[in-house]
C-alpha positions as CSV (number, residue, x, y, z in Angstrom):
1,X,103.5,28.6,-14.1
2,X,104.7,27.0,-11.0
3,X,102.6,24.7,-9.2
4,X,104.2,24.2,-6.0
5,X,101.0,25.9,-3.7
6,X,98.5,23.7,-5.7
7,X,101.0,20.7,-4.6
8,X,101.1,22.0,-0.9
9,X,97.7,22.3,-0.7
10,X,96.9,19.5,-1.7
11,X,99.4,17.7,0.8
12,X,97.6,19.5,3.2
13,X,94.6,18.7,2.9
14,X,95.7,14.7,2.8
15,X,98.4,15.2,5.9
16,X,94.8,16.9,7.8
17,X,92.3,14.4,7.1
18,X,94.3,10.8,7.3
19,X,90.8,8.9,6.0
20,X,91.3,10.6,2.4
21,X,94.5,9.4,2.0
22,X,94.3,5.7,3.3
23,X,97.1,4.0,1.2
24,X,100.5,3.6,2.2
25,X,102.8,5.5,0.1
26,X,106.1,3.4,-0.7
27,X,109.7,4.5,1.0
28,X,110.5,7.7,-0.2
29,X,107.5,9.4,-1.5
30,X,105.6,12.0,0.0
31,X,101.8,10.8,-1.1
32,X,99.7,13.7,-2.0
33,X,96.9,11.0,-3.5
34,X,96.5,8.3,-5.6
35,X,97.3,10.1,-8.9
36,X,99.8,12.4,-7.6
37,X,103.0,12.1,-5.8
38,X,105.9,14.1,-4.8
39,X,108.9,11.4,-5.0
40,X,111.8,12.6,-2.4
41,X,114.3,10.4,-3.5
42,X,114.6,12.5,-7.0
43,X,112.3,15.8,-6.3
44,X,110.4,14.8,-9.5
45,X,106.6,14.6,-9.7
46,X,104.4,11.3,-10.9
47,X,100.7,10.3,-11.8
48,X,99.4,7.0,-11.8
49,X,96.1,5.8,-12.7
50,X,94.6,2.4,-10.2
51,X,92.8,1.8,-13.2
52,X,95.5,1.2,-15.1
53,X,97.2,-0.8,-12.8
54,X,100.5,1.6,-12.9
55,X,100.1,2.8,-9.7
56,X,102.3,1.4,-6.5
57,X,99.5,1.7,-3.9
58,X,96.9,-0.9,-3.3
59,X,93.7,-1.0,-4.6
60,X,91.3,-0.8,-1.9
61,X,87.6,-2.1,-1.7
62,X,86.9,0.8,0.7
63,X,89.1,3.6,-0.8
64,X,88.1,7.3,0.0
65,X,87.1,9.7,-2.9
66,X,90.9,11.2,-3.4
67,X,91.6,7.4,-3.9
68,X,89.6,6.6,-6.5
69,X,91.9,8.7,-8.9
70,X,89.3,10.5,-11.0
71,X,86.0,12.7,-10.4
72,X,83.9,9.8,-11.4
73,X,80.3,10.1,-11.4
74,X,77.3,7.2,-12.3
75,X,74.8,10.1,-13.4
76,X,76.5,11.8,-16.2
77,X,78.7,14.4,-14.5
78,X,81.6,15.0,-16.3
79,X,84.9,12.8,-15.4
80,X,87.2,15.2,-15.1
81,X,88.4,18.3,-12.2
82,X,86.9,21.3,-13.8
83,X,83.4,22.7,-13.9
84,X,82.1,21.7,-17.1
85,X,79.6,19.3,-18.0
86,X,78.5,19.0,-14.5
87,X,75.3,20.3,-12.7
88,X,76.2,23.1,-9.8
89,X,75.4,25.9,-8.2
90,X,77.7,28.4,-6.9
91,X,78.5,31.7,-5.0
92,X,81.5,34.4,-5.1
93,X,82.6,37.7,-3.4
94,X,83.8,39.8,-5.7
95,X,86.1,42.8,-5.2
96,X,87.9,45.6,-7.9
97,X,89.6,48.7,-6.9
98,X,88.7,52.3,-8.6
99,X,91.1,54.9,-9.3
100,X,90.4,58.2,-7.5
101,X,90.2,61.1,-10.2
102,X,90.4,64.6,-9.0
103,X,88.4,65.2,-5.8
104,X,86.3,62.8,-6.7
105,X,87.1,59.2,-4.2
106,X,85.4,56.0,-5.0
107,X,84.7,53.0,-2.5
108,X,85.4,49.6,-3.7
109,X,83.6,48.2,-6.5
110,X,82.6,45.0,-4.8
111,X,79.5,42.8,-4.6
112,X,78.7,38.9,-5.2
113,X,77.3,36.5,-8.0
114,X,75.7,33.0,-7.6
115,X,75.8,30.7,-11.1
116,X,73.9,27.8,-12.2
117,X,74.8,25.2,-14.3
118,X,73.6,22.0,-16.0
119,X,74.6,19.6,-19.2
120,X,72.7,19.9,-22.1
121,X,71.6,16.0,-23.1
122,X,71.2,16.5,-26.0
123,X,74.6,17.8,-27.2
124,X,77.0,15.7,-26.0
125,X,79.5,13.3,-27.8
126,X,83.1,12.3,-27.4
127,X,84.2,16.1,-29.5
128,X,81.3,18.5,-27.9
129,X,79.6,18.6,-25.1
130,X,76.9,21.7,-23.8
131,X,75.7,23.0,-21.1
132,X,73.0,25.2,-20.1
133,X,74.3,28.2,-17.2
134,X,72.7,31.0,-16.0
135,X,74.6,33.7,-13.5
136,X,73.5,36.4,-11.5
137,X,76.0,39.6,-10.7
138,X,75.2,42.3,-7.7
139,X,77.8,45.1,-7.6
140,X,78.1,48.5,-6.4
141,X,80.4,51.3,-4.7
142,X,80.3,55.1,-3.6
143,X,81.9,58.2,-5.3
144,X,82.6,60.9,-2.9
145,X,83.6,64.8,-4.3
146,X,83.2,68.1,-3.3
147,X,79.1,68.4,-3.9
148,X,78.7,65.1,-1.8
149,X,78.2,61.2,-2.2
150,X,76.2,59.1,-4.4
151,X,75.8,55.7,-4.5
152,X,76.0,53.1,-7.5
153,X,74.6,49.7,-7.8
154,X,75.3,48.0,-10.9
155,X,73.1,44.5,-11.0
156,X,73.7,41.9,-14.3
157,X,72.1,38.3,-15.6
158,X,72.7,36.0,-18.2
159,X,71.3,33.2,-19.6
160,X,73.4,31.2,-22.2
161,X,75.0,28.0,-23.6
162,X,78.2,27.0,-23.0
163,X,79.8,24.9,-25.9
164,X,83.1,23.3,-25.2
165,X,85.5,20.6,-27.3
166,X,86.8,17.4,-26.2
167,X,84.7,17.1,-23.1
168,X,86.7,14.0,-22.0
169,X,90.2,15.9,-22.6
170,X,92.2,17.5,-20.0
171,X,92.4,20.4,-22.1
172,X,89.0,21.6,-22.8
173,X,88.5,24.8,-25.1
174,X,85.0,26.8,-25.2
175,X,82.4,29.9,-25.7
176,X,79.7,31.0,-24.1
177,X,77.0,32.7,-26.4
178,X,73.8,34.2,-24.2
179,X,71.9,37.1,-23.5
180,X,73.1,39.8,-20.9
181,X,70.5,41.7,-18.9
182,X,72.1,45.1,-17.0
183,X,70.6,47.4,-14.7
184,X,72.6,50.5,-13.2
185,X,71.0,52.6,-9.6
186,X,72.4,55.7,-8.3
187,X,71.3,57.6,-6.0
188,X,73.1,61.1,-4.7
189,X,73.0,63.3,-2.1
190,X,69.5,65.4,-1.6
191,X,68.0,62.1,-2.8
192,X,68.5,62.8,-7.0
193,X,68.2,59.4,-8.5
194,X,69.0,57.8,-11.8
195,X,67.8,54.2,-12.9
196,X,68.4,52.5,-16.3
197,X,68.5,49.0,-17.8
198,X,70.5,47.3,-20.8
199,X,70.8,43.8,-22.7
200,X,73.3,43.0,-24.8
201,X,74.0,39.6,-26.9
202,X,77.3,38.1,-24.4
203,X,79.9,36.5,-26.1
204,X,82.7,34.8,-23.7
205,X,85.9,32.3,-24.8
206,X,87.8,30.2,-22.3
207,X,89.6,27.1,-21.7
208,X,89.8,25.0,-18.7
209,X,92.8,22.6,-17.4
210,X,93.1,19.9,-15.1
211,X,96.1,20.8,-13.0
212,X,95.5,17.6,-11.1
213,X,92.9,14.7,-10.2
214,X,91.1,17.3,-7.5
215,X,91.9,20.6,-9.0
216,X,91.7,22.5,-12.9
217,X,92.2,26.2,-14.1
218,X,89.9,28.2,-16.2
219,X,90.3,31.3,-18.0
220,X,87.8,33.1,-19.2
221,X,87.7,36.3,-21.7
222,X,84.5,38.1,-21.6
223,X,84.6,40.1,-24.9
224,X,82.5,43.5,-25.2
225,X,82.0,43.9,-28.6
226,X,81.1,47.0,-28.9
227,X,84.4,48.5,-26.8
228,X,86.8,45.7,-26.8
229,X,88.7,47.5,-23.9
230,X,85.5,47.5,-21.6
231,X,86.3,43.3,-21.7
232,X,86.9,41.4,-19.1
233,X,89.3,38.0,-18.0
234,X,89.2,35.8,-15.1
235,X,91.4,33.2,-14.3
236,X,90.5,31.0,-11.4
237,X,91.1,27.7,-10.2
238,X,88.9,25.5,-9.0
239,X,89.9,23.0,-5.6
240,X,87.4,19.8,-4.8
241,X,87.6,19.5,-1.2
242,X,85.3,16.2,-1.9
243,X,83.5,14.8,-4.4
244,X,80.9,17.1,-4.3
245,X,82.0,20.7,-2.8
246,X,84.3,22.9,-4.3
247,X,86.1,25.7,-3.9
248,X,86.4,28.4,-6.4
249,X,88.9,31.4,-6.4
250,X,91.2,33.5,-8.4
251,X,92.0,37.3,-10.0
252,X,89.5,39.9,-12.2
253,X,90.6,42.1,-14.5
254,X,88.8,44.5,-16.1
255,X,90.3,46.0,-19.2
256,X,88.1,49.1,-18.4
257,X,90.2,52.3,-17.7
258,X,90.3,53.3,-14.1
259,X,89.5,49.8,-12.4
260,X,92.3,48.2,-10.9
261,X,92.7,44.2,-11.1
262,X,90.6,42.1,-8.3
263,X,89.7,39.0,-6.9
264,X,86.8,36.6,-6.5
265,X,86.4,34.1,-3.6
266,X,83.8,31.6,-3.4
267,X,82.6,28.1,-4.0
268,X,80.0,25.9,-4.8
269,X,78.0,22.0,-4.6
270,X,78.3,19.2,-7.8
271,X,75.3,17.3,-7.7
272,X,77.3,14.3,-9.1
């Protein structure tokens, strides 16, 4: 995978706001932060680490978040760039496309979630760690055929525990056992309605990745276990702008016949 628009995004970010990237970078490197460089001279990439004195900028008693090198935290967040083990809450747009069958034409199937997270006390040590998350789902779209419209709205929540391994690890494998709460809404033309509700014990794997000191990948395999092609992954990545706020973004796909691949766009606040 290449990482080149993480990198350049990154450099942005540091080139746009001078006060979170303070240190002098020595002749010939292009200083993205403290941990990561771009060196010129050789187009090769380095990390260093202030703490362990390897890196060739100077500790400073006033250094901005990028230059402290790590997502650090004095309240028990997690010490690391992804998501896990830390207390959030966040918010995404979501958007899938819908194949057209027939004469029957579907809108977008598109709506918006909002998550909340927190660590689990109580199960934590240096190979597992816990948290507690809950996440709310709105969706819905429109089918339009030859006896008119109706409209669809498709609304989900689920409370689990998220289990993951090696929660100091830059590599961090996990699953997500819960409960899954659905409720599905139509209504058509000359005001016919339908309503009906669902739960369902959820089952999700994943792994998250630091890519770098501000930014990590996660995918995510939601597995149906009834219909194992009704699953669903995500991959997103997840880019701190600071030490608290994030942004979140990345593809959908639903194994589901009929829905194309999509996107979700969103972002959140650590309370670190």
């Amino acid at each position: 995978m290449k990482m080149w628009p993480l990198y350049a995004i990154t450099l942005s970010v540091a080139t746009l706001f001078p006060s979170l990237a303070n240190a002098q970078a020595p002749a010939g490197v292009a200083r993205v932060d403290s941990d990561t460089y771009f060196d010129t001279s050789n187009a090769s990439w380095g990390y260093h680490n202030h703490q362990d004195n390897l890196s060739p900028y100077p500790d400073e008693t006033e250094s901005s978040w990028f230059d402290q090198g790590h997502l650090s935290s004095n309240n028990g967040s997690a010490d690391h760039a992804g998501l896990l083990g830390n207390t959030y809450i966040r918010g995404a747009y979501l958007y899938n496309g819908i194949d057209d069958e027939g004469d029957v034409s579907y809108d977008a199937f598109e709506g918006s979630d909002a998550e909340f997270n927190t660590p689990i006390p109580w199960i934590s040590s240096d190979e597992l760690a816990a948290d507690f998350t809950t996440e709310f789902e709105h969706r819905q779209f429109t089918a339009r055929g030859p006896g008119g419209t109706a409209d669809f709205d498709f609304y989900s929540a689920v409370v689990g525990v998220r289990l993951f391994a090696m929660p100091t690890s830059r590599i961090r494998p996990y699953v997500l056992l819960g409960a899954a709460f659905y409720e599905y809404r139509a209504e058509a033309t000359g005001g016919s309605n339908f309503e009906d509700d669902d739960q369902d014990f959820l089952v999700s794997v994943g792994l998250e990745a630091d890519l770098a000191p501000n930014a990590s990948i996660r995918g995510d395999f939601e597995i149906d276990r009834d219909e194992i092609d009704e699953s669903t992954f995500e991959g997103t990545m997840v880019l701190w702008l600071n030490e608290n706020v994030f942004f979140r973004g990345g593809g959908v796909i639903p194994l589901t016949d009929g829905f194309d691949p999509g996107v979700t766009i969103g972002g959140g606040v650590a309370f670190r």
